[in-house]
N, C-alpha and C positions, 0 to 999 in steps of 0.2 A: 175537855169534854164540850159540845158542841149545845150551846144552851137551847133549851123550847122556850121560845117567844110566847110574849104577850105584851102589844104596847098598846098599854092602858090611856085612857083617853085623860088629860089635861084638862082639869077644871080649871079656869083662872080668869077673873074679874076682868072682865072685858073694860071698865071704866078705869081702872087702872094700868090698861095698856098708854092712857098717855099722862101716867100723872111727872114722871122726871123730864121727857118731851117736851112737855106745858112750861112747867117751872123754870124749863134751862130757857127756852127761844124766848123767853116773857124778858130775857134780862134784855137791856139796853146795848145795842150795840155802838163802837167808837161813834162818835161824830164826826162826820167829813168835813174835813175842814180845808183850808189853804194849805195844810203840812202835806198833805198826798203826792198833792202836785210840785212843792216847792224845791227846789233845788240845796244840792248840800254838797260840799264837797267828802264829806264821809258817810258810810253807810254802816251797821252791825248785824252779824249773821249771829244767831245762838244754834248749836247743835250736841249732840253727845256723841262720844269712844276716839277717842283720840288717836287711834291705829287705823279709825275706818272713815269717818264721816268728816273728820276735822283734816286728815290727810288731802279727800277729795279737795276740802274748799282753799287749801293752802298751796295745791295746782291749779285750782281755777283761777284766784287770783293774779297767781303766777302768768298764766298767760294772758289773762286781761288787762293786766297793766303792760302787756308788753306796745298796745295802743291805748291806753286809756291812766298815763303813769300819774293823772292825780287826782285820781278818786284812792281815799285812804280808805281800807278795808279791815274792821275790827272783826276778829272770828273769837266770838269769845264760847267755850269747852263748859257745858253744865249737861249733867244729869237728866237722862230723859225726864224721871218723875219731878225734878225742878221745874223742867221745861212747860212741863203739865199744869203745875199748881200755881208758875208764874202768868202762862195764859191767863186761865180759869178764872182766876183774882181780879186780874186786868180787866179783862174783858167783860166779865159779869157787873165790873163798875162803869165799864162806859168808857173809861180812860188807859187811855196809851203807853202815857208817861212810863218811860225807865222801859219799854219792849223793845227789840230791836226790829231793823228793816224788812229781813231775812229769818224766818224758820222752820227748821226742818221738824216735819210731823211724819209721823207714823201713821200707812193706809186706813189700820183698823182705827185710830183713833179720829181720822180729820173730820169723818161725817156727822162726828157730837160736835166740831166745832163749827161746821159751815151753817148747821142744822139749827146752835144754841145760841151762834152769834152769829146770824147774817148780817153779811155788809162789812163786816170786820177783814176784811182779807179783796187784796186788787183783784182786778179780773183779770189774767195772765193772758186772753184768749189770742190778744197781737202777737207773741213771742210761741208760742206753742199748736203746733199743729200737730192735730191728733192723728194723723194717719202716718204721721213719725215716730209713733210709739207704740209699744206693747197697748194691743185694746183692751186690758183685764183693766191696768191703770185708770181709766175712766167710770170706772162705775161708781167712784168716790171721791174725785175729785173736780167733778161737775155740777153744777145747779143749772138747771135747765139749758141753755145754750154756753154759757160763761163757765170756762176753766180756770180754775183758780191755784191748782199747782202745777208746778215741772216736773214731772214723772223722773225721780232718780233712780234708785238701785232697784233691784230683781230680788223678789222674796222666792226666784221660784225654784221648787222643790226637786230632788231627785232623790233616789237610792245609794246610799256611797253603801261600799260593800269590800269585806276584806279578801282577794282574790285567794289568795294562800288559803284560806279558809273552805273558801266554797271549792276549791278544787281538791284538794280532801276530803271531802265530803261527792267529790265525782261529779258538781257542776262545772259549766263552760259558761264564758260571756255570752252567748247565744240562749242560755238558760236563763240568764239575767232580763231581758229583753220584753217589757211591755206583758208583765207577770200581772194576778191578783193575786188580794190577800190569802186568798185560800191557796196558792200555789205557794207563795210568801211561807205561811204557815208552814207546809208541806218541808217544804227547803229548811225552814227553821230547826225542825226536828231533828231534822237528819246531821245537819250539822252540829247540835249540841248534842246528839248519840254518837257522832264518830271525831269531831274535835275538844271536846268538852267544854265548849265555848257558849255563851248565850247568844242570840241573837240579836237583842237590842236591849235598852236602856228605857224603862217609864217610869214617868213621875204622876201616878193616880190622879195627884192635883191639878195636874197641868192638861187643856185640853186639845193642845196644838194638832198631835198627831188628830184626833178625832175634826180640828177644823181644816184642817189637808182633805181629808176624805170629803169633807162636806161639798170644798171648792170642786175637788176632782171630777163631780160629780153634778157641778152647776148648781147647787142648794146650800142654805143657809139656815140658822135658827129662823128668818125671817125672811118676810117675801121680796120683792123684788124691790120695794118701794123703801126696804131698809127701815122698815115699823111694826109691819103687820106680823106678828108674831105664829109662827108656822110647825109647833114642834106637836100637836096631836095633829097624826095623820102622815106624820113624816116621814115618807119611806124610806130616803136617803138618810136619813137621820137614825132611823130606827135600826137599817142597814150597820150604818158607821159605828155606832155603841155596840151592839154586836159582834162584829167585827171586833172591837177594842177591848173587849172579853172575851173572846177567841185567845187577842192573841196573848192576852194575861194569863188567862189557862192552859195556856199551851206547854208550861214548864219550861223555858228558853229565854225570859224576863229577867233582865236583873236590872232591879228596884233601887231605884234612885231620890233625892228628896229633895234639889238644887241642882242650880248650873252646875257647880261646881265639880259634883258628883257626875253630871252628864258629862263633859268633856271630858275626867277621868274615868271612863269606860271604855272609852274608843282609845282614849292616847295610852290607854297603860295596856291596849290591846283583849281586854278583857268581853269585849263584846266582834259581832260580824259584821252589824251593819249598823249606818242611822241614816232614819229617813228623814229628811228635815229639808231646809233652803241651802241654796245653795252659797248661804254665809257661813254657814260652819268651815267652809274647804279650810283655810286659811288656818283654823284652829287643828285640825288632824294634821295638816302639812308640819304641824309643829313639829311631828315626833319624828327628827329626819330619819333614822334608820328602819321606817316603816315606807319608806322611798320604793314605789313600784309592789306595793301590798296590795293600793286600793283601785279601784275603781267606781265607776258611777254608772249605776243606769235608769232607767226612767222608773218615777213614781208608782208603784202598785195601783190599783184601780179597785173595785169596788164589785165583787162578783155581784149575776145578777142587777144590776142598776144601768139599763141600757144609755144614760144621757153620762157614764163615767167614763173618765180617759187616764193613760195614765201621764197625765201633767197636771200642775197645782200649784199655790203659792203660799208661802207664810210669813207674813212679816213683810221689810222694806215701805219706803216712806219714798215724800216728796217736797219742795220747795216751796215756801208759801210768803208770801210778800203783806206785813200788817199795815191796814191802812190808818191812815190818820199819822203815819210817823214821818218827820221830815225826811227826802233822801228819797222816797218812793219810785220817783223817777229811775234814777241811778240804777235803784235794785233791780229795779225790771229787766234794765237795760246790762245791766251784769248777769243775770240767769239768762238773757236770752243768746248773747253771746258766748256764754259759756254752759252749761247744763243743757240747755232748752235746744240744742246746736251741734255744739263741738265734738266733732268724729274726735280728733285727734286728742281731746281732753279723755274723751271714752276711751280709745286704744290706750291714752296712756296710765288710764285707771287702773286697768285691766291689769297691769305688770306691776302697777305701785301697791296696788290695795287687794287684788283679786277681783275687780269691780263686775258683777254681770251688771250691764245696760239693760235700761229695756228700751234704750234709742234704739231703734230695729237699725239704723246705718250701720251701727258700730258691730254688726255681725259681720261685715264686708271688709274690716279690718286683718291686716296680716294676724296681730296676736291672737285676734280669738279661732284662728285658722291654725295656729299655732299647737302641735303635742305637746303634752303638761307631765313631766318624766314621772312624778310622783305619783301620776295616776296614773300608770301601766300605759304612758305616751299618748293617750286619750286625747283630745282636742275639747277638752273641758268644756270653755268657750263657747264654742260653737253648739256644743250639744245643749248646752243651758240654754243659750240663744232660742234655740230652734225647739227648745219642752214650752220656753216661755209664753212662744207665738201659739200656740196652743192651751194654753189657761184658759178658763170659763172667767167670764166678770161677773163679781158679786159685788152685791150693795151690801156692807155690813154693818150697817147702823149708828148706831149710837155709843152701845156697851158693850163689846164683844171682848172686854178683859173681864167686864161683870158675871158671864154665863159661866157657871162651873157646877162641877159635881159638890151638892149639899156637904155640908162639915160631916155628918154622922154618916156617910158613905164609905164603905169600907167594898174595896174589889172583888176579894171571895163573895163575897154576900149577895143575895138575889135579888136585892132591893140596887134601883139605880133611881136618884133624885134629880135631873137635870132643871137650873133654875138663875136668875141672877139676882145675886149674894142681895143680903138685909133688907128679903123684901119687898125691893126696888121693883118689880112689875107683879106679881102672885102673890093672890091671899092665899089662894089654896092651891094647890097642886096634887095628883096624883100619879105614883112612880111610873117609869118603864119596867118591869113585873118581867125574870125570866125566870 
């Protein structure tokens, strides 16, 4: 049922839009010392998933030493939220000791750390030039002229979609093609009335799908400057919830509560579509006699919202160099040659790992030119490629794991609380009201 709006205007303490801002950039950042610069003959990368990120750096290497055979290179395998609370610690003390040379951060998170510890991190700007990568990548990992990561993987989004499904239901890949929600919806129906399948998979709690739509559409909880807090007034925003109780109402949802339950929806066939990044491939590819089921087609858009496309991104990260640790040299000069660079490490990603680049080179590569049989011979690749080069860049702050729907939110209910968790910016608040 197609809810009657009202987005209620957002009371909230304007003095307390900078109170965690203040507290975080107040800490001390490393001290520059002689270790930045100083030479080492080893260097340490930290990263997480051992199938995806640690695979990459154990080709990188690989081909780095094939000129460079004695810089010894430790990749040592920890937990993103280690990785988080190992920074955090470090850095809010001032000291280095025990970080390594190399780490990979996640987009949505790096701008609490450029933001909370300036001066903590090299300026990559010798080794990366931005007009060699995906422009979305920059809107977070810049301070004013000085880039401070190597743009690696592609968070960016598409439509995977079960063909067998939709053509049961009497769609064509030509029906797939540069769709909105409201058309989405439409399709959704039909196919849970004549396959008895749902159409996708939500987890209430989680607000990914709702931050696709936001990027799709060039907006964010906050304004450009990655502070200024923008949710009364928000028409994209007000759009996107909307939408995301659309399609909860839609009766075609099957409700999820973890990862774990999401990947068993698509692989056990139970659902038609997921829209997400285009890291999931690699996890549906699991279920091989679902070989030539799916396909991909671009991201829904956002009826009504004339500044929305359908491309977007979610997730993916980038290479970040700690300063003050000895070996800093080295590091540089390892991401530049390798990450910041390398066609051939990209092509070879692409087959080892599923890797979409956002090296815009590496679209001119045989393999991303290459049909992908599992996806109805589709040139994956390429298509990813080319949704990427079309992402909006967003600046996303500080907190952008902290916004969520309030605890006492419940989906049926006409009450929507959008807020970030214990607090942390709103004394008061009043709902989105449909």
């Amino acid at each position: 049922m197609k809810a009657k709006k009202l987005f209620a205007s957002l009371l909230c303490a304007a003095s307390a839009m900078t109170m965690t801002a203040c507290s975080s950039s107040s800490s001390s950042a490393p001290a520059e010392s002689e270790a930045s610069s100083s030479s080492s003959d080893k260097i340490t990368v930290w990263a997480w998933d051992e199938n995806f990120n640690i695979k990459a750096l154990q080709a990188a290497e690989e081909m780095y030493a094939k000129e460079n055979p004695d810089l010894d290179i430790e990749i040592v395998t920890m937990s993103q939220d280690d990785i988080v609370q190992k920074l955090n610690t470090s850095l809010s003390s001032g000291k280095v000791d025990g970080l390594p040379n190399i780490v990979l951060i996640e987009d949505y998170r790096i701008q609490g750390y450029l933001k909370s510890y300036p001066d903590s991190f090299e300026d990559l700007s010798s080794i990366v030039n931005e007009n060699d990568f995906m422009s979305y990548k920059f809107a977070v990992n810049k301070e004013g002229d000085k880039i401070y990561g190597v743009p690696f993987d592609s968070g960016v989004a598409g439509l995977f979609y079960r063909t067998d499904y939709f053509e049961e239901a009497g769609y064509t890949a030509d029906d797939m093609q540069d769709i909105t929600w409201s058309e989405y919806i439409e399709m959704g129906k039909k196919v849970k009335e004549t396959t008895g399948h749902d159409m996708l998979t939500m987890d209430p709690s989680d607000l990914g799908l709702i931050r696709m739509m936001l990027q799709s559409a060039n907006s964010w909880y906050l304004d450009e400057d990655g502070t200024t807090v923008t949710l009364a007034g928000n028409e994209v925003l007000e759009k996107a919830i909307e939408t995301y109780k659309d399609i909860f109402d839609s009766g075609f949802v099957k409700q999820v509560a973890d990862w774990d339950s999401f990947v068993s929806g698509f692989q056990s066939g139970d659902v038609a579509t997921v829209p997400t990044g285009c890291w999931i491939a690699p996890s549906i590819e699991k279920v091989a006699d679902q070989s030539g089921k799916w396909a991909i087609a671009p991201f829904p858009r956002l009826d009504g919202i004339a500044d929305s496309k359908n491309a977007t991104s979610i997730g993916g990260g980038g290479w970040y160099v700690v300063k003050g640790v000895a070996g800093a040299q080295q590091a540089i000069d390892f991401l530049g040659k390798t990450f910041a660079s390398n066609v051939d490490l990209m092509d070879q990603l692409a087959t080892d790992i599923s890797l979409v680049s956002t090296l815009k080179a590496a679209a001119d590569t045989e393999t991303y030119k290459q049909p992908v049989e599992f996806f109805s011979n589709q040139p994956v690749f390429e298509d990813f490629s080319n949704w990427a080069s079309q992402v909006q860049a967003v600046n996303y702050g500080l907190h952008t794991y902290s916004w969520k729907i309030s605890d006492n939110y419940d989906i049926p209910s006409k009450m929507h609380l959008l807020h970030r968790g214990s607090d942390l910016l709103y004394t008061h608040c009043r709902a989105f009201t449909y």
